[in-house]
PyMOL commands that place a pseudoatom at each C-alpha (Angstrom):
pseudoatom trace, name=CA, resn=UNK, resi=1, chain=A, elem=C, hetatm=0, pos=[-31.164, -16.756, 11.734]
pseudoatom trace, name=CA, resn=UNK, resi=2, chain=A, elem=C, hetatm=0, pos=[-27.355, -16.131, 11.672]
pseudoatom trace, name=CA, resn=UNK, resi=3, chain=A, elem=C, hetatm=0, pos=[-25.705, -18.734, 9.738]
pseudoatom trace, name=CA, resn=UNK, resi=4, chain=A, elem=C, hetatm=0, pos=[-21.988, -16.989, 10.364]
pseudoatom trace, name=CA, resn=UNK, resi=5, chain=A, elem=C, hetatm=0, pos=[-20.158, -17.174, 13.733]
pseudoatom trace, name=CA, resn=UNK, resi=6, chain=A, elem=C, hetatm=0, pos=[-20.285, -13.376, 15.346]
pseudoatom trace, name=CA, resn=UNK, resi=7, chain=A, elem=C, hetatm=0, pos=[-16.406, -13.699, 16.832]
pseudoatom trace, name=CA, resn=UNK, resi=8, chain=A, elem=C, hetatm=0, pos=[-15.526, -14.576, 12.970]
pseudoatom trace, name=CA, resn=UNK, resi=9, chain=A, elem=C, hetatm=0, pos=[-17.158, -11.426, 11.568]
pseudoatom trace, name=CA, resn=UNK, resi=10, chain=A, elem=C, hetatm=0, pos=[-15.748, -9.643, 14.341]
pseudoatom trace, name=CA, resn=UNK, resi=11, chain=A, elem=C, hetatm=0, pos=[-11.780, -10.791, 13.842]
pseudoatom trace, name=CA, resn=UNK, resi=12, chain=A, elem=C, hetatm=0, pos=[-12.432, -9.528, 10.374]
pseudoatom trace, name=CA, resn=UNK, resi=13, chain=A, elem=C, hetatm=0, pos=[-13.861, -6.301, 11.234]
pseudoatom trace, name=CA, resn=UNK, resi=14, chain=A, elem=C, hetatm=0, pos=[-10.818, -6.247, 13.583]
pseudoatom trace, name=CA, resn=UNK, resi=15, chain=A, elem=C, hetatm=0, pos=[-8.060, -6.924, 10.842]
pseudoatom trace, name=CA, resn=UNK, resi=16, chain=A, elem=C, hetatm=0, pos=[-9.448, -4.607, 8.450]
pseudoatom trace, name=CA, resn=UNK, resi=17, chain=A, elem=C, hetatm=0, pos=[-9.265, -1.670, 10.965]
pseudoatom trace, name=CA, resn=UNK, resi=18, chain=A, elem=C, hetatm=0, pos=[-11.267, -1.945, 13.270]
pseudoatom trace, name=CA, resn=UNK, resi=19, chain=A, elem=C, hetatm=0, pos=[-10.389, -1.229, 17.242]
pseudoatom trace, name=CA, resn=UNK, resi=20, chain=A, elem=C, hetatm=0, pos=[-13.793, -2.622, 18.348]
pseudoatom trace, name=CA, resn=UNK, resi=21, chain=A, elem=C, hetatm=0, pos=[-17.447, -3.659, 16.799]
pseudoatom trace, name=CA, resn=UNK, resi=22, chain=A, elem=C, hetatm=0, pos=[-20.434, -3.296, 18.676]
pseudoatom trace, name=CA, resn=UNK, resi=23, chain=A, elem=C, hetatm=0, pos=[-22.800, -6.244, 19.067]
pseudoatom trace, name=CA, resn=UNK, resi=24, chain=A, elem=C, hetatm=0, pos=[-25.279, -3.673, 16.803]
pseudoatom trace, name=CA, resn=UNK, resi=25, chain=A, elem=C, hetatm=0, pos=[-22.449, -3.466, 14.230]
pseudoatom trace, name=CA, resn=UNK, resi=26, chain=A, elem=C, hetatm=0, pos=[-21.745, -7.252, 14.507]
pseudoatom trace, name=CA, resn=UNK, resi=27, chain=A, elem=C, hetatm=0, pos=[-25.447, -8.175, 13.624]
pseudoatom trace, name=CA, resn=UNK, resi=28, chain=A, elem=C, hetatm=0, pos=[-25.459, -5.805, 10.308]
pseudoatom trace, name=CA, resn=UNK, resi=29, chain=A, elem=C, hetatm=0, pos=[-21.789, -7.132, 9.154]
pseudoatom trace, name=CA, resn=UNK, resi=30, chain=A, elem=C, hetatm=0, pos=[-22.998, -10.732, 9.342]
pseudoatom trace, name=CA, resn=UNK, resi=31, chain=A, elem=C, hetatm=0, pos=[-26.593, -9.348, 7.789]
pseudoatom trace, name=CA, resn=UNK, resi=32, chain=A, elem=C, hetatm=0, pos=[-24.924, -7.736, 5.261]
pseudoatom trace, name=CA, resn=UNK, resi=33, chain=A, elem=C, hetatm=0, pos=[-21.881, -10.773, 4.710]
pseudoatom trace, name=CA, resn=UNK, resi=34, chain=A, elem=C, hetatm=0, pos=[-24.682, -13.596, 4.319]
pseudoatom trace, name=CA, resn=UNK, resi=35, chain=A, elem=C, hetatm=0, pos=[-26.657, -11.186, 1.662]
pseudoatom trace, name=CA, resn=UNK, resi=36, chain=A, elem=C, hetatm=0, pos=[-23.439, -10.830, -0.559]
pseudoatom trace, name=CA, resn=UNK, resi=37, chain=A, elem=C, hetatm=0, pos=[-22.609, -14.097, -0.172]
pseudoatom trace, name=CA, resn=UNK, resi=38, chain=A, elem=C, hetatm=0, pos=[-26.169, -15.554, -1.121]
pseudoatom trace, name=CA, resn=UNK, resi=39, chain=A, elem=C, hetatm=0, pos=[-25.922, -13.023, -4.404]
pseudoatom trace, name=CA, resn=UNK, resi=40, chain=A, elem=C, hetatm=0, pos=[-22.719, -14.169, -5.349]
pseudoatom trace, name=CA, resn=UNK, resi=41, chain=A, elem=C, hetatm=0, pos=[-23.383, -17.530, -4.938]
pseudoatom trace, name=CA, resn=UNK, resi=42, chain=A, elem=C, hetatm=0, pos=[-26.995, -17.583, -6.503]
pseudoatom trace, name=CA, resn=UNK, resi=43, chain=A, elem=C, hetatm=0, pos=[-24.850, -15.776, -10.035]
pseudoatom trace, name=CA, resn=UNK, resi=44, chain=A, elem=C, hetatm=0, pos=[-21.883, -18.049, -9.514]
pseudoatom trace, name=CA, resn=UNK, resi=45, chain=A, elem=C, hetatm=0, pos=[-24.712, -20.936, -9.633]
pseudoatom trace, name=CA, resn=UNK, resi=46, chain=A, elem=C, hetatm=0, pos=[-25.900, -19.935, -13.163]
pseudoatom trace, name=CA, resn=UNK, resi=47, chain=A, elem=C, hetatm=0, pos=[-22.455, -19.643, -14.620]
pseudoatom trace, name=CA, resn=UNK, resi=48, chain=A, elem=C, hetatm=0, pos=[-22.028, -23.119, -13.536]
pseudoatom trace, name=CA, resn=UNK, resi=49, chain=A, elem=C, hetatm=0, pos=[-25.324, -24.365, -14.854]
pseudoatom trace, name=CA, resn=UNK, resi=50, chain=A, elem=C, hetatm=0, pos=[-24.402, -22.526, -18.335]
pseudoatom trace, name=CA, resn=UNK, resi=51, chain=A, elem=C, hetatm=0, pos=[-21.574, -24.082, -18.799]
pseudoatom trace, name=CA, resn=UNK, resi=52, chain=A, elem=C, hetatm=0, pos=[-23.218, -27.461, -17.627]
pseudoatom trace, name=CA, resn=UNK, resi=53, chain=A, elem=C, hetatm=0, pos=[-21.711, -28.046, -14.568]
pseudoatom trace, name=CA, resn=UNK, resi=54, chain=A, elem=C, hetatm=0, pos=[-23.355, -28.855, -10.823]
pseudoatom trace, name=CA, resn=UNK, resi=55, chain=A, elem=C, hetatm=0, pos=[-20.045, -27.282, -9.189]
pseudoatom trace, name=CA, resn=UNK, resi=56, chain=A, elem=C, hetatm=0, pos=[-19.026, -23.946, -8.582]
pseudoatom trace, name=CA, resn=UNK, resi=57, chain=A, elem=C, hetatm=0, pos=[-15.648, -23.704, -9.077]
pseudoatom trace, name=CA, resn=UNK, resi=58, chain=A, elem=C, hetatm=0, pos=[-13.392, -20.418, -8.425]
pseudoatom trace, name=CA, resn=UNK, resi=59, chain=A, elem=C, hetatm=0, pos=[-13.507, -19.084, -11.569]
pseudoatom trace, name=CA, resn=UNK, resi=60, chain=A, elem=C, hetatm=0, pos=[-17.211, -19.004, -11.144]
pseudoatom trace, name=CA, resn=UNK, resi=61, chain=A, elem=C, hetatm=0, pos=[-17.196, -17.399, -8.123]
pseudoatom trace, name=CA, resn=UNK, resi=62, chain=A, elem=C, hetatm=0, pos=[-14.382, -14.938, -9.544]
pseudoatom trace, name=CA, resn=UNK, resi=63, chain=A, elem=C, hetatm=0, pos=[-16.722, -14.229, -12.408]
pseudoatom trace, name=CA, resn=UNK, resi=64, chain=A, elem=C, hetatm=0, pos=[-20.022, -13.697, -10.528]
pseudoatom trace, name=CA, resn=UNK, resi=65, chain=A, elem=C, hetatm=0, pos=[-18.011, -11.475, -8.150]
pseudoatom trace, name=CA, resn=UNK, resi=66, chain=A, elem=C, hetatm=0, pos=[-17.450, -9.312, -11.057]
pseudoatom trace, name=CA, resn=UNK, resi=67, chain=A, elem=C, hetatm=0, pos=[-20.764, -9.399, -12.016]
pseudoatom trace, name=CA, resn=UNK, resi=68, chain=A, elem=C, hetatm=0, pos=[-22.165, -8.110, -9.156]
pseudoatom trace, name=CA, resn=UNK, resi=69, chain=A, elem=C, hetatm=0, pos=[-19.732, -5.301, -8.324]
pseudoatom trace, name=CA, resn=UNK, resi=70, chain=A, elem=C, hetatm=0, pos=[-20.933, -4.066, -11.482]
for i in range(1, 70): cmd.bond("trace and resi %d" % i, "trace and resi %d" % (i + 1))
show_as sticks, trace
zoom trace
């Protein structure tokens, strides 16, 4: 199930370009915007844990973002 709000993902879509999203597109944005977000936060998790900490903070999430771009 979803987690993010549709009319979120599609003010997004909208601000980066887009004129209008179909509710097809919608559905693979958020599919595809929960995915990246689980990877990034699943890496940003064991750079905290490494450096012995139960918080991400941003420079974990900075990090793990330029892990997985990689």
């Amino acid at each position: 199930m979803a987690e993010l709000p549709s009319a979120a993902v599609i003010r997004i879509a909208k601000a980066n370009g887009a004129e209008r999203v179909g509710s097809d597109a919608t559905k693979v944005l958020i599919e595809k915007a929960e995915e990246y977000i689980g990877q990034l936060t699943k890496e940003a998790t064991k750079l905290a844990t490494h450096a012995g900490r139960k918080t991400l903070k941003e420079e974990d999430i900075d990090l793990a973002s330029q892990n997985i771009s990689k």
